[in-house]
PyMOL Python script that loads the backbone (N, CA, C, O; Angstrom):
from pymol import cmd

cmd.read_pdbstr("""\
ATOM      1  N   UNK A   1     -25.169  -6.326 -16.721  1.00  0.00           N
ATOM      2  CA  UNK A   1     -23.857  -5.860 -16.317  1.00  0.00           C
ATOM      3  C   UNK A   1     -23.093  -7.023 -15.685  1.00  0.00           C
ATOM      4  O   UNK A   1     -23.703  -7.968 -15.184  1.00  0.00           O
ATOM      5  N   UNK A   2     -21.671  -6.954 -15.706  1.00  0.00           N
ATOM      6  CA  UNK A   2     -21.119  -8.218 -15.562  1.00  0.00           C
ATOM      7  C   UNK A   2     -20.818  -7.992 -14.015  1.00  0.00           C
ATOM      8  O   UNK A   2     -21.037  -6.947 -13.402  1.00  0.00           O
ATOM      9  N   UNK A   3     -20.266  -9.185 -13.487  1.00  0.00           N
ATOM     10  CA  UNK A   3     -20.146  -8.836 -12.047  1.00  0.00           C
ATOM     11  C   UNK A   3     -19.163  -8.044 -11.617  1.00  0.00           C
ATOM     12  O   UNK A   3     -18.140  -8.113 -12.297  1.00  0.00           O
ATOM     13  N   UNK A   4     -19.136  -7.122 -10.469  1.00  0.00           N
ATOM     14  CA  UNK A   4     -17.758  -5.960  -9.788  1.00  0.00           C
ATOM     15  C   UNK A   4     -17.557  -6.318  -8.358  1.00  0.00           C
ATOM     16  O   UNK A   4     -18.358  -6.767  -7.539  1.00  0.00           O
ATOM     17  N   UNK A   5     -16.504  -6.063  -8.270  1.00  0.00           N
ATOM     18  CA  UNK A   5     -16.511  -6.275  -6.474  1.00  0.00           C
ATOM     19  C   UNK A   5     -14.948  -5.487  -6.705  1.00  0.00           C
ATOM     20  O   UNK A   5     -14.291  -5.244  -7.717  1.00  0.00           O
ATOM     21  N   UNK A   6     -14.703  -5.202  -5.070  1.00  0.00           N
ATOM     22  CA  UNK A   6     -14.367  -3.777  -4.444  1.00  0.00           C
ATOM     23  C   UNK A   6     -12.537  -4.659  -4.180  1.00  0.00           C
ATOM     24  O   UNK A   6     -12.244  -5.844  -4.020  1.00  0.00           O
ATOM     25  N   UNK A   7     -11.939  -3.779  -4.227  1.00  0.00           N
ATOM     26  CA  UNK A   7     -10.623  -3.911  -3.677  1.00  0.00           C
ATOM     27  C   UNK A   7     -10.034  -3.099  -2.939  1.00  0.00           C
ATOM     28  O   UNK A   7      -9.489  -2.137  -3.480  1.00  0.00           O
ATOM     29  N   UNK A   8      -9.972  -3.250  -1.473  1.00  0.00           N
ATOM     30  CA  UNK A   8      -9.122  -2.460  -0.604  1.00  0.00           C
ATOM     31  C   UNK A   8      -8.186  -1.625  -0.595  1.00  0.00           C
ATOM     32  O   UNK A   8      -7.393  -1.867   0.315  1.00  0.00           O
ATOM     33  N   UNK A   9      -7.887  -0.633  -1.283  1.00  0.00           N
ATOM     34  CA  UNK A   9      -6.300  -0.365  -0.832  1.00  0.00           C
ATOM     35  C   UNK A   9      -6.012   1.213   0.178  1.00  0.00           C
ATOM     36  O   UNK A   9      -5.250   2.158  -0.025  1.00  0.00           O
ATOM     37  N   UNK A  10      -6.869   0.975   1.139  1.00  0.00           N
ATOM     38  CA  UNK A  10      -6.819   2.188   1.855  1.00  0.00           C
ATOM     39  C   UNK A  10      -5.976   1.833   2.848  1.00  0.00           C
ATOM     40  O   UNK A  10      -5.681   0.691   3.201  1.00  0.00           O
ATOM     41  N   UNK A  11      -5.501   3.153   3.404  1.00  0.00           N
ATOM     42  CA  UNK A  11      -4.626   3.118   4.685  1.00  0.00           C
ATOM     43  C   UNK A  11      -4.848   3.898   5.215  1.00  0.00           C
ATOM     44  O   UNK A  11      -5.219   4.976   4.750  1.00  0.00           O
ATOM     45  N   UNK A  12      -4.614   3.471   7.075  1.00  0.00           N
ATOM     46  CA  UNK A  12      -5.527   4.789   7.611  1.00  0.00           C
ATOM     47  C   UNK A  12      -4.128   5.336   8.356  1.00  0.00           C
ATOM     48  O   UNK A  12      -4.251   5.894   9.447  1.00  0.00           O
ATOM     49  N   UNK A  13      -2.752   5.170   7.742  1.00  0.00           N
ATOM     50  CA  UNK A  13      -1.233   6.138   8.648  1.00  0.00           C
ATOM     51  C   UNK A  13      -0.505   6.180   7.278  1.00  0.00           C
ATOM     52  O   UNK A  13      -0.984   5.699   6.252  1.00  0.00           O
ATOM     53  N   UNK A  14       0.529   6.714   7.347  1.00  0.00           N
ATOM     54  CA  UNK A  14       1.474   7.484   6.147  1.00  0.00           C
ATOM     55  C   UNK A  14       2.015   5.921   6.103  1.00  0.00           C
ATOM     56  O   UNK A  14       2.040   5.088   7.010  1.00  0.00           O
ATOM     57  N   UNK A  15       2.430   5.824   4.754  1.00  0.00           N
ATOM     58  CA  UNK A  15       2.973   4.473   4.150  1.00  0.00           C
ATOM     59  C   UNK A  15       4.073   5.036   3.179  1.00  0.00           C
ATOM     60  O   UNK A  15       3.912   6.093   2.568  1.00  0.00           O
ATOM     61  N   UNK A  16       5.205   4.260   3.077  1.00  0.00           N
ATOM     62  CA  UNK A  16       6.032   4.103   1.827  1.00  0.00           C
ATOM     63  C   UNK A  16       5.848   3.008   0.735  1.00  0.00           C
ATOM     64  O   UNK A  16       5.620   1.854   1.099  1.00  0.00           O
ATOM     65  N   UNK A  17       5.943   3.341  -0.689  1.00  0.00           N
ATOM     66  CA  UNK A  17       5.911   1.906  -1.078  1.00  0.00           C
ATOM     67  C   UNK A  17       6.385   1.297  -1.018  1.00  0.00           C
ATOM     68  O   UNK A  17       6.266   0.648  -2.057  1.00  0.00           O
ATOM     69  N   UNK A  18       7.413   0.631  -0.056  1.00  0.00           N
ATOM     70  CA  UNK A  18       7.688  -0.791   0.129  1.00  0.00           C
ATOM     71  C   UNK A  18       6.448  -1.198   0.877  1.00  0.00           C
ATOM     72  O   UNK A  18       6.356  -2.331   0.405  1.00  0.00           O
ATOM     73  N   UNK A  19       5.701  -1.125   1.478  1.00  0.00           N
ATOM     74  CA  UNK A  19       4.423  -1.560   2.199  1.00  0.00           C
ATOM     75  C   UNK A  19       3.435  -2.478   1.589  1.00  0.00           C
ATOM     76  O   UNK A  19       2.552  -1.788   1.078  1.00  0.00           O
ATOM     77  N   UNK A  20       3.174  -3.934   1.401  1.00  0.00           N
ATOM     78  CA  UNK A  20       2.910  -4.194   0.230  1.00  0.00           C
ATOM     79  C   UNK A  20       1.052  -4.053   0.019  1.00  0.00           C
ATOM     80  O   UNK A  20       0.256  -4.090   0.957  1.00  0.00           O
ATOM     81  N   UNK A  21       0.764  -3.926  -1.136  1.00  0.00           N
ATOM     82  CA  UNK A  21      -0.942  -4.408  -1.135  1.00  0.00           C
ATOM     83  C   UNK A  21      -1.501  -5.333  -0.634  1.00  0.00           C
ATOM     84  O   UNK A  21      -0.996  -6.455  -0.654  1.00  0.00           O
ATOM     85  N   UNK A  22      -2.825  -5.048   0.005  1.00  0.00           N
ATOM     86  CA  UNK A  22      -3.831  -6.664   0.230  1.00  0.00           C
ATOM     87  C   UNK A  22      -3.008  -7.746  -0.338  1.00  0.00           C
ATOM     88  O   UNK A  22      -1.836  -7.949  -0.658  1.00  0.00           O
ATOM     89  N   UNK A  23      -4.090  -8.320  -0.320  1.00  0.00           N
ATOM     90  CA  UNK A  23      -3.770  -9.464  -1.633  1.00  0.00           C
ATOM     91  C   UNK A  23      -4.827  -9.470  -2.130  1.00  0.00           C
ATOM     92  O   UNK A  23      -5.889  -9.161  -1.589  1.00  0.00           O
ATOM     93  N   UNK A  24      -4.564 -10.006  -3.786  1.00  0.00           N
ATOM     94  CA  UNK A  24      -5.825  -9.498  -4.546  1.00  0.00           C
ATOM     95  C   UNK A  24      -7.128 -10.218  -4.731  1.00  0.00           C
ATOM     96  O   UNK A  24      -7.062 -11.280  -5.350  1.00  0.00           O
ATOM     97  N   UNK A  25      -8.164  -9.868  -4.350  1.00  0.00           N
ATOM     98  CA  UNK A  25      -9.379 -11.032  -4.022  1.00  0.00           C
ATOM     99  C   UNK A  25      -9.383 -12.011  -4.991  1.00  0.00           C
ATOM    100  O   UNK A  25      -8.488 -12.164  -5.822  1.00  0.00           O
ATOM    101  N   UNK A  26     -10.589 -12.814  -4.872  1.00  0.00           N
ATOM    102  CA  UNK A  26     -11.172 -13.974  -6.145  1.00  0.00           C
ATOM    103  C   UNK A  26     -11.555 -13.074  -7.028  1.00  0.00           C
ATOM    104  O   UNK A  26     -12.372 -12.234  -6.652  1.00  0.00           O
ATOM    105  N   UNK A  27     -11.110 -13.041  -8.257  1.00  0.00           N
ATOM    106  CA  UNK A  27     -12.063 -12.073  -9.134  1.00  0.00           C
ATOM    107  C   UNK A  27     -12.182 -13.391 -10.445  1.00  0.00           C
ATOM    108  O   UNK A  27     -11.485 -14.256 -10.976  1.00  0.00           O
ATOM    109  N   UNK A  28     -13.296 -12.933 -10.480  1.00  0.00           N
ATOM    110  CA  UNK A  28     -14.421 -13.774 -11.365  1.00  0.00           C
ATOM    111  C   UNK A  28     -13.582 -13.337 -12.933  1.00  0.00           C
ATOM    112  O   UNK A  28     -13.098 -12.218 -13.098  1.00  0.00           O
ATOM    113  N   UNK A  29     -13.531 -14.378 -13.937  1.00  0.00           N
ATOM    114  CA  UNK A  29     -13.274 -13.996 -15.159  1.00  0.00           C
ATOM    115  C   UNK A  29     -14.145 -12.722 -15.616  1.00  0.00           C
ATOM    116  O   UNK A  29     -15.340 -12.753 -15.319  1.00  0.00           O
ATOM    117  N   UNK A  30     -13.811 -11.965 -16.088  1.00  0.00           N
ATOM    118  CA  UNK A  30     -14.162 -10.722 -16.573  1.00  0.00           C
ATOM    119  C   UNK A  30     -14.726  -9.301 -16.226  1.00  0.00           C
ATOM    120  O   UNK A  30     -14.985  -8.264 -16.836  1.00  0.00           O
ATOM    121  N   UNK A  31     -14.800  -9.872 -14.671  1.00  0.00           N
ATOM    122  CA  UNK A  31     -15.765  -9.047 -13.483  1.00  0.00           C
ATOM    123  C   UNK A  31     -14.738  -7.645 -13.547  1.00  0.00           C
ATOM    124  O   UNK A  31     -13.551  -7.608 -13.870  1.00  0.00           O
ATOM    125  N   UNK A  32     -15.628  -6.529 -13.124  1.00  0.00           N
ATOM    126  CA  UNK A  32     -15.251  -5.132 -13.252  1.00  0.00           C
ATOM    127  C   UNK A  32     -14.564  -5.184 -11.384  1.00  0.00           C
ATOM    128  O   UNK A  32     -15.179  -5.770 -10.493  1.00  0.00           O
ATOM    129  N   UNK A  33     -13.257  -4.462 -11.157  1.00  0.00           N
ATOM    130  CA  UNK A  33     -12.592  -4.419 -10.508  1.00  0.00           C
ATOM    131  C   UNK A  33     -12.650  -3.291 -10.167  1.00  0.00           C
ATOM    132  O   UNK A  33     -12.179  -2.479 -10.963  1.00  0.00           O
ATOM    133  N   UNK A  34     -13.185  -2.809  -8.985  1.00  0.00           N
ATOM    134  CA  UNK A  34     -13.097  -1.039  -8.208  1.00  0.00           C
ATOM    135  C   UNK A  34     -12.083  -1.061  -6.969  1.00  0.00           C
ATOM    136  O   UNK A  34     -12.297  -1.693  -5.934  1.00  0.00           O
ATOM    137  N   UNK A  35     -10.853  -0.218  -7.242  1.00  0.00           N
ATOM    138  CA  UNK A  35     -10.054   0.148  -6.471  1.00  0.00           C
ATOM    139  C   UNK A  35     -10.658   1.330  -5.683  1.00  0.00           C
ATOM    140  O   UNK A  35     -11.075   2.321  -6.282  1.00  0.00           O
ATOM    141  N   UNK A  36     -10.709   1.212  -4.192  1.00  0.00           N
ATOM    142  CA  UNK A  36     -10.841   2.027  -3.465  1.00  0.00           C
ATOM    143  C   UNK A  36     -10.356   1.922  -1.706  1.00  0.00           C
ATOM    144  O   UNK A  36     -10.356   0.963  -0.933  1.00  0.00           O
ATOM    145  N   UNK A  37      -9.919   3.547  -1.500  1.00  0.00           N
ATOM    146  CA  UNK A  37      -9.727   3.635  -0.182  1.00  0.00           C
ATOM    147  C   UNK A  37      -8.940   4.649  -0.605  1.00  0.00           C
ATOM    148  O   UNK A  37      -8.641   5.076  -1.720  1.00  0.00           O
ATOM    149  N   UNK A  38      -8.593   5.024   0.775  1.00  0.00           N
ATOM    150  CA  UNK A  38      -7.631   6.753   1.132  1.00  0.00           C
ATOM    151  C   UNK A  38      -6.583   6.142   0.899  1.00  0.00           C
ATOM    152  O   UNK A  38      -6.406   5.053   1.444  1.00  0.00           O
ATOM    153  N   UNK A  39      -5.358   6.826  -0.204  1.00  0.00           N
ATOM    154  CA  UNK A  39      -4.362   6.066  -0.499  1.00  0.00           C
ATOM    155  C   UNK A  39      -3.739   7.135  -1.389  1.00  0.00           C
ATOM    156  O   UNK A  39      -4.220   8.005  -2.115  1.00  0.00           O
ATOM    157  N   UNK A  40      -2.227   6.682  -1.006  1.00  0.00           N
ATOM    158  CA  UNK A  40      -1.589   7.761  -2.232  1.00  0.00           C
ATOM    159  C   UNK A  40      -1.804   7.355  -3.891  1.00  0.00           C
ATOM    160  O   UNK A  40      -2.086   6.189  -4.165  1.00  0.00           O
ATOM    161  N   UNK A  41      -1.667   8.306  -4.904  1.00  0.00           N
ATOM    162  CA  UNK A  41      -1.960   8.308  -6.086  1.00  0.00           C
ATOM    163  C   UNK A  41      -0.657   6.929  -6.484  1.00  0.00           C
ATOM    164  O   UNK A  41      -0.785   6.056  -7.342  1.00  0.00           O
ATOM    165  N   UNK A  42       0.315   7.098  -5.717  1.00  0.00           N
ATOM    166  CA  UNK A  42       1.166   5.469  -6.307  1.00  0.00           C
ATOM    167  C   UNK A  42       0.987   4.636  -6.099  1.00  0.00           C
ATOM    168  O   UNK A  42       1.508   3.739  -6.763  1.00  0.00           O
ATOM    169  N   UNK A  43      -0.108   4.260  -4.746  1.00  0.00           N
ATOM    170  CA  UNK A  43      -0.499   3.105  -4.407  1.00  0.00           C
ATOM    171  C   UNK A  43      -1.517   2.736  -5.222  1.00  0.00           C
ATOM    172  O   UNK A  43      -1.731   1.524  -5.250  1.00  0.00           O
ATOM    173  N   UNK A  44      -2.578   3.796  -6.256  1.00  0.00           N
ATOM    174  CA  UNK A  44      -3.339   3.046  -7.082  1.00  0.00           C
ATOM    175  C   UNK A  44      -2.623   2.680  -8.341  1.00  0.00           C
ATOM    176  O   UNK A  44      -3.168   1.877  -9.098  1.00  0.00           O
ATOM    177  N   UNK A  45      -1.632   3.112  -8.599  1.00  0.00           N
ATOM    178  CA  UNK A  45      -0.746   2.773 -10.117  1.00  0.00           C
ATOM    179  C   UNK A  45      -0.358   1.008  -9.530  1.00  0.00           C
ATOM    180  O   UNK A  45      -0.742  -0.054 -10.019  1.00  0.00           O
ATOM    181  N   UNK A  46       0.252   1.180  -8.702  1.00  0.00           N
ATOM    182  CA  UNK A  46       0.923   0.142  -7.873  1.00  0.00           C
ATOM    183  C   UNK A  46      -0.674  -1.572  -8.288  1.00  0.00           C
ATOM    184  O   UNK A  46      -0.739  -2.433  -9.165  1.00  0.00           O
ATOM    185  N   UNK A  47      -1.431  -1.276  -7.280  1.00  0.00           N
ATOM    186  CA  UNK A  47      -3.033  -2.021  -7.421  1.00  0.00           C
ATOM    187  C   UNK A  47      -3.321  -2.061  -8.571  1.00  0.00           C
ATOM    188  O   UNK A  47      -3.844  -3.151  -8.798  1.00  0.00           O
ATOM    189  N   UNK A  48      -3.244  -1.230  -9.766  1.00  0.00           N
ATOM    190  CA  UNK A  48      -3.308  -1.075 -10.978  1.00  0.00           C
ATOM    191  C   UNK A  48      -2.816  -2.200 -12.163  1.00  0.00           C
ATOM    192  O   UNK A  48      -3.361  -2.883 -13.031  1.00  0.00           O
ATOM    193  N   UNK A  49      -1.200  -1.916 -11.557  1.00  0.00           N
ATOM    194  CA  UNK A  49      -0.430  -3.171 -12.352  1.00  0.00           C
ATOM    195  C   UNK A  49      -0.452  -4.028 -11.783  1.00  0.00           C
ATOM    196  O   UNK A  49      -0.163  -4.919 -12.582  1.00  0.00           O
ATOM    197  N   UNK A  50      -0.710  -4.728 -10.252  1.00  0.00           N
ATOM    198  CA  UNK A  50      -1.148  -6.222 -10.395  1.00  0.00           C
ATOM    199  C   UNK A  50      -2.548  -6.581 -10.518  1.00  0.00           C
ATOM    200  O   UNK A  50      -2.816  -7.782 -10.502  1.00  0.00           O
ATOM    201  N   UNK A  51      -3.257  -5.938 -10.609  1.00  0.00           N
ATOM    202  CA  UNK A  51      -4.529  -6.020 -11.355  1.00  0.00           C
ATOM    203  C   UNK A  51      -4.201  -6.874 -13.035  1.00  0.00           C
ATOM    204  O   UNK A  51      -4.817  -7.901 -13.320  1.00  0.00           O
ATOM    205  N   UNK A  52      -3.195  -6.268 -13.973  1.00  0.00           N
ATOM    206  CA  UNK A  52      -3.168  -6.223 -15.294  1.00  0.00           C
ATOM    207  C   UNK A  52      -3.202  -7.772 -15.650  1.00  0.00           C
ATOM    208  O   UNK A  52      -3.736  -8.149 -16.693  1.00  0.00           O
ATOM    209  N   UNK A  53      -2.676  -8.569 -14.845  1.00  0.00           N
ATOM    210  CA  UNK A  53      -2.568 -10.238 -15.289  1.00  0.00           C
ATOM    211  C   UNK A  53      -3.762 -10.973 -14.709  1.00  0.00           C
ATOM    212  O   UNK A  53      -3.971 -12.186 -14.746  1.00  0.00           O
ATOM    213  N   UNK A  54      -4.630  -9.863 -14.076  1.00  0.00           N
ATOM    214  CA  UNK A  54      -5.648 -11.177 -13.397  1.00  0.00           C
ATOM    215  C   UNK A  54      -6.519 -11.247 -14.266  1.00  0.00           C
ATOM    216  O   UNK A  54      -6.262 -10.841 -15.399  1.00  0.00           O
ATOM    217  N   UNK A  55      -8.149 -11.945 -13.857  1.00  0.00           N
ATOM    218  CA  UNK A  55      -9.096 -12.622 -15.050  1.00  0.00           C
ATOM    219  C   UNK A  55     -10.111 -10.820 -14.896  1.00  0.00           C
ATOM    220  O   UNK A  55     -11.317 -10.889 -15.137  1.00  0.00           O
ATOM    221  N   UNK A  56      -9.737  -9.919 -14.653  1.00  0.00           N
ATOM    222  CA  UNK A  56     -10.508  -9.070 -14.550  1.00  0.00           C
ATOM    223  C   UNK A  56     -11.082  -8.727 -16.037  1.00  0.00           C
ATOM    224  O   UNK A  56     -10.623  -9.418 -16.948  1.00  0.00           O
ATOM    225  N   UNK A  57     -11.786  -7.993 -16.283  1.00  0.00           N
ATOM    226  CA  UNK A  57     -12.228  -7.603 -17.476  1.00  0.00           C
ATOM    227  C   UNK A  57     -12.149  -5.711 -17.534  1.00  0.00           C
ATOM    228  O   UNK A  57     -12.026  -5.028 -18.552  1.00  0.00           O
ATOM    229  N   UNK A  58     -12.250  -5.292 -16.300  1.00  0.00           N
ATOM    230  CA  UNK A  58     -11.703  -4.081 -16.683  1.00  0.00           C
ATOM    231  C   UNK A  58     -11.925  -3.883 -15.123  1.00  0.00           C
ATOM    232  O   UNK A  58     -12.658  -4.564 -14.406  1.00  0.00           O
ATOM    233  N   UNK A  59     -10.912  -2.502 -14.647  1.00  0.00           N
ATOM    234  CA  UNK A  59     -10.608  -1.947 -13.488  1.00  0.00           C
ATOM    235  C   UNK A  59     -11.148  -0.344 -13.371  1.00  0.00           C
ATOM    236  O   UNK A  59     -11.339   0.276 -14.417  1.00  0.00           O
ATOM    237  N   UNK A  60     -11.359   0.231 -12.206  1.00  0.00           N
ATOM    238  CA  UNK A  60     -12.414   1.212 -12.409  1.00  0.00           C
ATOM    239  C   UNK A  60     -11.536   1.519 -10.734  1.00  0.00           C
ATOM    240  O   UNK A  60     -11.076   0.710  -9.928  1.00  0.00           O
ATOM    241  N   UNK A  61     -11.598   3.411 -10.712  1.00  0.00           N
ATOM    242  CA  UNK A  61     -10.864   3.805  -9.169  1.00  0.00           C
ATOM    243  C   UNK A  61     -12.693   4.109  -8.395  1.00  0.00           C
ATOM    244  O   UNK A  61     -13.582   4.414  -9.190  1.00  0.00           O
ATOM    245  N   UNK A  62     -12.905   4.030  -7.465  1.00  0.00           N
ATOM    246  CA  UNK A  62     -14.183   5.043  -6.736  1.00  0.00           C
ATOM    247  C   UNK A  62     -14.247   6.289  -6.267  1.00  0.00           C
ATOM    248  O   UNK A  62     -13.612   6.750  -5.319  1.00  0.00           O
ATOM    249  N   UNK A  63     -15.230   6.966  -7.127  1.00  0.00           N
ATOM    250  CA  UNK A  63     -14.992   8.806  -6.694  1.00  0.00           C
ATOM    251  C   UNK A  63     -16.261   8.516  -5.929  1.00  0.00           C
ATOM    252  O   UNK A  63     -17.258   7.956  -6.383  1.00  0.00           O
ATOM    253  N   UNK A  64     -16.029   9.128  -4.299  1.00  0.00           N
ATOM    254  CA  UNK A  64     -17.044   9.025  -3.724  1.00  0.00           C
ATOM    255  C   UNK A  64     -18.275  10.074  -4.370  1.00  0.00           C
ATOM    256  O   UNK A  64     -19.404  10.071  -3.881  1.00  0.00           O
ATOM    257  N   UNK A  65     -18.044  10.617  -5.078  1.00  0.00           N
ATOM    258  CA  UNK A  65     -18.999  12.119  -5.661  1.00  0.00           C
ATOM    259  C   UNK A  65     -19.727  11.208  -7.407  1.00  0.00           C
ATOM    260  O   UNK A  65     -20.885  11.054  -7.794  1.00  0.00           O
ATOM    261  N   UNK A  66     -18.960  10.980  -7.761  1.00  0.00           N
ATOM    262  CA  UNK A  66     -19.005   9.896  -9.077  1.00  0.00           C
ATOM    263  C   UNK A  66     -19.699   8.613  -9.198  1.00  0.00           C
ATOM    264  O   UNK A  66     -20.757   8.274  -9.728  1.00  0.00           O
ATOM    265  N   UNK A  67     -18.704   7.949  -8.488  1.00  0.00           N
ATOM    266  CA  UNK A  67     -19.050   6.305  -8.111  1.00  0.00           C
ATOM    267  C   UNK A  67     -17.891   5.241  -9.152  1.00  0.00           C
ATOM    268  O   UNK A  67     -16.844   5.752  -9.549  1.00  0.00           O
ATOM    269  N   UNK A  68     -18.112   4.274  -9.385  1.00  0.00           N
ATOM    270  CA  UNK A  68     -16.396   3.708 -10.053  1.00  0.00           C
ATOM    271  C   UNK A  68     -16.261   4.364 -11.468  1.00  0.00           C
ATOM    272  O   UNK A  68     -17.204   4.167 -12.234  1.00  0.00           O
ATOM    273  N   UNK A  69     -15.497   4.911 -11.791  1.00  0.00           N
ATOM    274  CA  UNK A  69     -14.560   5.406 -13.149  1.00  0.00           C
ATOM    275  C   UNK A  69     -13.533   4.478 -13.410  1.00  0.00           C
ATOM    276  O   UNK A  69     -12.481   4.128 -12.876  1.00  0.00           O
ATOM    277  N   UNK A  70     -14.374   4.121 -14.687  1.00  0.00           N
ATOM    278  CA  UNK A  70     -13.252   2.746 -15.047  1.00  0.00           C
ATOM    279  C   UNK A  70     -12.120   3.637 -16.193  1.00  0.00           C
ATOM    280  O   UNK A  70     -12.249   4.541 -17.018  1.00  0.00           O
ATOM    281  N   UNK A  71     -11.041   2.816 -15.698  1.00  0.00           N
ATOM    282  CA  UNK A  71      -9.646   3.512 -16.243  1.00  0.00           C
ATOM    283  C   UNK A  71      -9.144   2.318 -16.946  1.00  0.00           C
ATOM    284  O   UNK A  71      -8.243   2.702 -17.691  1.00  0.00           O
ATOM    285  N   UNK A  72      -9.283   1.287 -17.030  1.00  0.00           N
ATOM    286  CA  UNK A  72      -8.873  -0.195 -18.010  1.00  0.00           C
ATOM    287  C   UNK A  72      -9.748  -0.704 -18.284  1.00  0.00           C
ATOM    288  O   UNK A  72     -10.792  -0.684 -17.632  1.00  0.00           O
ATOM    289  N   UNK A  73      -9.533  -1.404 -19.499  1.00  0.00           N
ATOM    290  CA  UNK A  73     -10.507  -2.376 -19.462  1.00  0.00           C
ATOM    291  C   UNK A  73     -10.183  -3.690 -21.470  1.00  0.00           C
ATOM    292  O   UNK A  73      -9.682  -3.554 -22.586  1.00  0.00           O
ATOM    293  N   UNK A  74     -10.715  -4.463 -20.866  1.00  0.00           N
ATOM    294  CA  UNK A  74      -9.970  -5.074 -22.370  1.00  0.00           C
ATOM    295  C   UNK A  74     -11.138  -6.114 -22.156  1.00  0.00           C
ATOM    296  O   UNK A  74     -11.058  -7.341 -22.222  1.00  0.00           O
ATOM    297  N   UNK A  75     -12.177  -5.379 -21.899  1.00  0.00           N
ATOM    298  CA  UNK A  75     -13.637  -5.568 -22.456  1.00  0.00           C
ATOM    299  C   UNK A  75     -14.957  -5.131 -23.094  1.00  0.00           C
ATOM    300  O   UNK A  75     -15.525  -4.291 -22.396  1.00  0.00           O
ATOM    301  N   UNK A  76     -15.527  -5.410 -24.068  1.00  0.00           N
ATOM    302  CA  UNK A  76     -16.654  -4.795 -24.416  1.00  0.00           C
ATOM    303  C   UNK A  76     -17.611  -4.047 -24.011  1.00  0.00           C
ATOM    304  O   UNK A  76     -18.042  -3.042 -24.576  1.00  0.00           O
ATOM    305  N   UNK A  77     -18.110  -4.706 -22.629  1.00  0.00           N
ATOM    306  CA  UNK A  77     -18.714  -4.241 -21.635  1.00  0.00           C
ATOM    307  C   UNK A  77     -18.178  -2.959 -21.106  1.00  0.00           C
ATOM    308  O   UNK A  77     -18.752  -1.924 -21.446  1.00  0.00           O
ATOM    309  N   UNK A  78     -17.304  -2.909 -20.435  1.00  0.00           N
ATOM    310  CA  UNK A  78     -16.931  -1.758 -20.464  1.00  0.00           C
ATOM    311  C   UNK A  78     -16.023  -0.555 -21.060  1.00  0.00           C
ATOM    312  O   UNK A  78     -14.914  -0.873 -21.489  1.00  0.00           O
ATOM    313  N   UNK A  79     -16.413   0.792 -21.115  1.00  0.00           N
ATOM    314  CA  UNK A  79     -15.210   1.516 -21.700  1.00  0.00           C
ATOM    315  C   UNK A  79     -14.598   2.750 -20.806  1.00  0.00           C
ATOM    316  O   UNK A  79     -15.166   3.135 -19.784  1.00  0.00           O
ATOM    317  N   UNK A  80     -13.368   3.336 -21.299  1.00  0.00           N
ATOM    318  CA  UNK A  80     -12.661   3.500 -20.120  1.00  0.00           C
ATOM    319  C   UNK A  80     -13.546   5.054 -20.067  1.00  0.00           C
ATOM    320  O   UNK A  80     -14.005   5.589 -21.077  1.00  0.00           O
ATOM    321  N   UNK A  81     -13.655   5.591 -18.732  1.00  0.00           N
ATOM    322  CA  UNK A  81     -14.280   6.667 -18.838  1.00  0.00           C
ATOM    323  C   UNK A  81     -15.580   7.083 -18.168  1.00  0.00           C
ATOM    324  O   UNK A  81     -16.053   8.109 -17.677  1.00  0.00           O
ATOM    325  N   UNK A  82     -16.052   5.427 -18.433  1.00  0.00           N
ATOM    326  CA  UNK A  82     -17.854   4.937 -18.092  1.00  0.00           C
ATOM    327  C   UNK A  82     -17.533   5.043 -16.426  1.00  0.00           C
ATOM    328  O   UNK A  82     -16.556   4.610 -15.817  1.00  0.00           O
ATOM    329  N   UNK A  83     -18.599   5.704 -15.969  1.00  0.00           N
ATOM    330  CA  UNK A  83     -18.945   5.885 -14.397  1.00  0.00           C
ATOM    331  C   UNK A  83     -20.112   4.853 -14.326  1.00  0.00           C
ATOM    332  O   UNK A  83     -21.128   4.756 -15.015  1.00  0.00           O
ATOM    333  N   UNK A  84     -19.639   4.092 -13.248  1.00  0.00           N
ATOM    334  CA  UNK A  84     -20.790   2.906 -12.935  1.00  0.00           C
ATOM    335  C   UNK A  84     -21.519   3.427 -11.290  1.00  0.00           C
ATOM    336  O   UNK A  84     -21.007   3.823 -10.243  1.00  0.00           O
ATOM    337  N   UNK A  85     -22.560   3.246 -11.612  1.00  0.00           N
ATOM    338  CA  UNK A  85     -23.419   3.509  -9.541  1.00  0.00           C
ATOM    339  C   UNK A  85     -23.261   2.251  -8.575  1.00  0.00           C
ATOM    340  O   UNK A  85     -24.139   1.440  -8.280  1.00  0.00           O
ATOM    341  N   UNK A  86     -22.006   2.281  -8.177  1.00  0.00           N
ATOM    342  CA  UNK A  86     -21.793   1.586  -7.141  1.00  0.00           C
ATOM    343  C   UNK A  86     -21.376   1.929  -5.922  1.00  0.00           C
ATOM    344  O   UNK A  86     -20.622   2.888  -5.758  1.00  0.00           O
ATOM    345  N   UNK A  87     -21.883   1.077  -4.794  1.00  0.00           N
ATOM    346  CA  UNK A  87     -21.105   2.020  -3.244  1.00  0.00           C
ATOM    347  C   UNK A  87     -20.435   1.036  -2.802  1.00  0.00           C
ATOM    348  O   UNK A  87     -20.805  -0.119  -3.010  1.00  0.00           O
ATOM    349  N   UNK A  88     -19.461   1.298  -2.196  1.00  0.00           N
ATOM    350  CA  UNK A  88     -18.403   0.234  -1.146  1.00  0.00           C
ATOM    351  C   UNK A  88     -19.331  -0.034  -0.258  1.00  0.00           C
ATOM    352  O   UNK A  88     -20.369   0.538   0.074  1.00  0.00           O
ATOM    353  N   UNK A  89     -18.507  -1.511   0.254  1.00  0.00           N
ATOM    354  CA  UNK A  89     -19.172  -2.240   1.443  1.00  0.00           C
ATOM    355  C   UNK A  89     -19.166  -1.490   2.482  1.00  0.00           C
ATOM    356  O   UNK A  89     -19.654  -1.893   3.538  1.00  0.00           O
TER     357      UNK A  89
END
""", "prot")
cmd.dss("prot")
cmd.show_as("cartoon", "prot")
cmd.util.cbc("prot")
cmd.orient("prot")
């Protein structure tokens, strides 16, 4: 499996989107990207599309009940749909 690592986008008080995202970690050419944290459903569309230009290989949200559900991907390795067993830091 190729490498994944976690992306922040939780907030712990009410936000508008002008509020901007993290900033987006080192991500390894092709590495699987898991968006997670308590966050409105626009803030993951939002994390979503600047995700789309980086070296990721596919992006995945975290269902704490699930584990990452990848929703992109424009790699072999993964397909969209696939639940991976991973836990946040």
């Amino acid at each position: 499996m190729a490498e994944h690592l976690f992306y922040s986008i939780g907030v712990d008080h009410p936000i508008l989107p002008a509020e901007p995202l993290p900033p987006l970690p080192e991500i390894p050419r092709g590495a699987l990207v898991v968006l997670e944290g308590r966050a409105p459903i626009w803030r993951y569309g939002l994390a979503q599309h600047a995700l789309h230009g980086s070296p990721a290989g596919a992006v995945a949200v975290y269902d704490p009940r699930l584990g990452a559900v990848v929703v992109v991907t424009h790699s072999p390795e993964w397909r969209e749909g696939q639940v991976v067993d991973v836990t946040p830091p």
